[in-house]
C-alpha angles and dihedrals in degrees: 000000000000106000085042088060089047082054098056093047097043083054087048097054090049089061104045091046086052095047087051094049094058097044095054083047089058103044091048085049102050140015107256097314108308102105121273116311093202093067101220094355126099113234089228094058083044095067101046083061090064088048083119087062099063107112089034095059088050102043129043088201097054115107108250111234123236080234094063094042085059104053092040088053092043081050105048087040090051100030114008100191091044097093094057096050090051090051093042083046114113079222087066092043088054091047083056090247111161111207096200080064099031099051084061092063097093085048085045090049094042084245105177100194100051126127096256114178093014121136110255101182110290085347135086120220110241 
């Protein structure tokens, strides 16, 4: 009876690891379900190309690189809504991004193009 009821858990946990596996696949892949907002481009590519926006992304005081500037300017021109799925990511929550200060970033670097006033989850682009 014993080793029947080890059976069963050890098939239960498959199942949940393997549940919990896809669904990390699928939310690195896309944005929340509607497709991929970085076109080609993995999100989570997407964000180690803002690694130069680190600080800025975690402190609304940090000065903002030109480096940073760059890449978020080369992103919205290529993917528009690709800034907002890196900063909503759970690969940005576990970098301590915080998306209220790092949505601010294209408005920090006079970025003309960017998505103001554009939803961005629960924030508003400035």
């Amino acid at each position: 009876m014993a080793t029947h009821q080890l059976t069963i858990c050890s098939f239960v946990t498959c199942i949940i690891v393997s549940y919990m596996l896809l669904a990390a696949a699928a939310a690195e892949r896309g944005s929340g379900g509607g497709g991929n907002a970085c076109g080609k481009m993995p999100i989570r590519s997407a964000a180690l190309s803002l690694s130069p926006c680190l600080g800025a992304a975690q402190n609304p005081r940090a000065k903002v690189a030109p480096a940073c500037c760059s890449k978020v300017n080369a992103l919205i021109r290529t993917a528009p809504k690709c800034l907002c799925a890196v900063l909503l990511s759970p690969i940005a929550s576990q970098a301590g991004i915080k998306p209220a200060v790092g949505i601010a970033i294209p408005k920090r670097c006079n970025i003309r193009n960017r998505q103001a006033g554009k939803k961005c989850g629960r924030y508003i682009v400035p």
